[in-house]
C-alpha positions in Angstrom: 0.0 0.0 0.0 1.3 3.4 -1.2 2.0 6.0 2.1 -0.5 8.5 0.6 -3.1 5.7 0.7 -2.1 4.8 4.5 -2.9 8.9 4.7 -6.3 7.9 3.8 -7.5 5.2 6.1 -10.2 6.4 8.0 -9.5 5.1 12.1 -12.7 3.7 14.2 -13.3 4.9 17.7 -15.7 3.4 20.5 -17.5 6.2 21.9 -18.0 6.3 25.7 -20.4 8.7 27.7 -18.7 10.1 30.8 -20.8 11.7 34.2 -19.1 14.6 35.8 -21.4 14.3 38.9 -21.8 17.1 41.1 -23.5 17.1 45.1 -25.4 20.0 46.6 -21.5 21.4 47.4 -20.2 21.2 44.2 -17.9 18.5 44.7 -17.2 15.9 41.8 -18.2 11.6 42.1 -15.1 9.7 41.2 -15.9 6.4 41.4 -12.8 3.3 42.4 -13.0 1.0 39.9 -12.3 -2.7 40.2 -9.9 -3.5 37.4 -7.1 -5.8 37.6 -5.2 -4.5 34.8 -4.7 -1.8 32.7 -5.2 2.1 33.5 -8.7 2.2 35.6 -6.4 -0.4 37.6 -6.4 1.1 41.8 -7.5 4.5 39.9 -10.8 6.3 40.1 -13.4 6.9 37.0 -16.7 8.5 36.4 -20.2 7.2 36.0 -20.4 6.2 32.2 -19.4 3.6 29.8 -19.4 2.8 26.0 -21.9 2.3 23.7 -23.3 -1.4 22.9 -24.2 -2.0 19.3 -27.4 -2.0 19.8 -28.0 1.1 20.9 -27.0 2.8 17.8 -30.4 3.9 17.3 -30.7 5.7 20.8 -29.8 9.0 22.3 -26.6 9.9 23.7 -29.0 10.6 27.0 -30.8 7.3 27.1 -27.3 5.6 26.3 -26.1 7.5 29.6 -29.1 7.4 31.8 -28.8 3.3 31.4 -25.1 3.8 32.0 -25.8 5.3 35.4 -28.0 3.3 36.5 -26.1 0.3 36.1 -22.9 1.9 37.8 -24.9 4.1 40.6 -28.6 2.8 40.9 -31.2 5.3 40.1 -31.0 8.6 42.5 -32.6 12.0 40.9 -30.0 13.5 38.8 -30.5 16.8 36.3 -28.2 16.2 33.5 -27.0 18.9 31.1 -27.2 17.1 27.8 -24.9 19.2 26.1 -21.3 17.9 26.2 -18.7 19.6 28.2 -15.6 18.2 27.5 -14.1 15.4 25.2 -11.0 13.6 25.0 -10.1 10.5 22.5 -7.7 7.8 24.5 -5.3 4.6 22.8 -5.1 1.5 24.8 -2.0 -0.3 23.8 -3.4 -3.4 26.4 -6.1 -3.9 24.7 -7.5 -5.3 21.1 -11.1 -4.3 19.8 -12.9 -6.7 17.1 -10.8 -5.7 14.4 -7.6 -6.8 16.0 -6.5 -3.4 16.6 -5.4 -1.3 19.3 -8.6 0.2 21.3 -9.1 3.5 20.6 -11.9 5.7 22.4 -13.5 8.6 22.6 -14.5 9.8 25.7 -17.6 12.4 25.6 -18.2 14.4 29.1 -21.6 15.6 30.4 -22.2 17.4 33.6 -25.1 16.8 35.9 -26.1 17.2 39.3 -27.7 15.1 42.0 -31.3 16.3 43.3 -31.5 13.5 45.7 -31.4 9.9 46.4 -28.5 7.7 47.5 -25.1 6.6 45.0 -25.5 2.7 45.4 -22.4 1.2 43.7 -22.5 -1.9 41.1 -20.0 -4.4 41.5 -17.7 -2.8 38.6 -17.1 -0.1 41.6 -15.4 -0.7 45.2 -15.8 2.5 46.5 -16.3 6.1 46.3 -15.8 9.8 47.2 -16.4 13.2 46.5 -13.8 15.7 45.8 -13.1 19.1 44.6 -11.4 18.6 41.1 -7.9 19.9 40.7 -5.5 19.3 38.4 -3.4 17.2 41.3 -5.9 14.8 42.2 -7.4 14.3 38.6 -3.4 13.6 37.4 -2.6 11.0 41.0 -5.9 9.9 41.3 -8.3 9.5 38.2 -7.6 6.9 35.2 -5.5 8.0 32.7 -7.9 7.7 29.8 -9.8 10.6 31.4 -7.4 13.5 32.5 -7.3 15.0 29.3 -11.5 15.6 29.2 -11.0 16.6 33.3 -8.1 18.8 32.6 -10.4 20.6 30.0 -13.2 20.9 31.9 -11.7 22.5 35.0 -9.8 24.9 32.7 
């Protein structure tokens, strides 16, 4: 194959949906995942995942409403549905279908919690609230998502 042809090649992405959830004091959900590998390994993440195939048909904020309630149960959350940040992230660990290198990108929506109580899934071992700063979102938040935090706080 020529090098202006390689130019060409279009690249696929998985698309996740990311929750920048915010309490009554304007503190941030960051969520300890349960990984045993790779870089959500003994790092925190966000309310969120990717999209399954079939829910190509959907909307982003159905996709991410199902996402949430799987991760945190169902308390009352208002959720901007305008993205706030985004950020695209290469696993080198991992392979997707195709038998190449997982690539994603990460789309970042804000909400905040009316009420109810965060009940964690089993993906999930614990979690916190915190003020984001650029220090804990660089020692303490998976890699994948700094960029799309970074950006946000800026």
């Amino acid at each position: 194959m020529e090098e202006k042809d390689v130019e060409k090649d279009k690249d696929y992405f998985q698309v996740s949906l990311k929750l920048i959830l915010k309490n009554q004091d304007n503190d941030t959900l960051l969520l300890k995942g349960t990984a045993s590998d790779g870089p959500f390994k003994d790092t925190y993440d966000l309310p969120g995942g990717r999209i399954d195939n079939h829910e190509v048909d959907k909307g982003l904020m159905d996709i991410l409403k199902r996402e949430i309630a799987e991760e945190i149960g169902q308390p009352e959350i208002k959720i901007n549905s305008k993205p706030v940040a985004a950020c695209k992230f290469l696993y080198d660990h991992r392979v997707d279908h195709r038998d190449m290198p997982l690539r994603i990108i990460y789309l970042f929506f804000e909400g905040t919690l009316q009420h109810g109580e965060i009940e964690l899934s089993d993906e999930h071992s614990e979690l916190k609230w915190v003020k984001l700063t650029p220090d804990i979102i660089n020692t303490e938040v998976a890699a994948p998502l700094r960029e799309g935090l970074i950006q946000y706080i800026s």
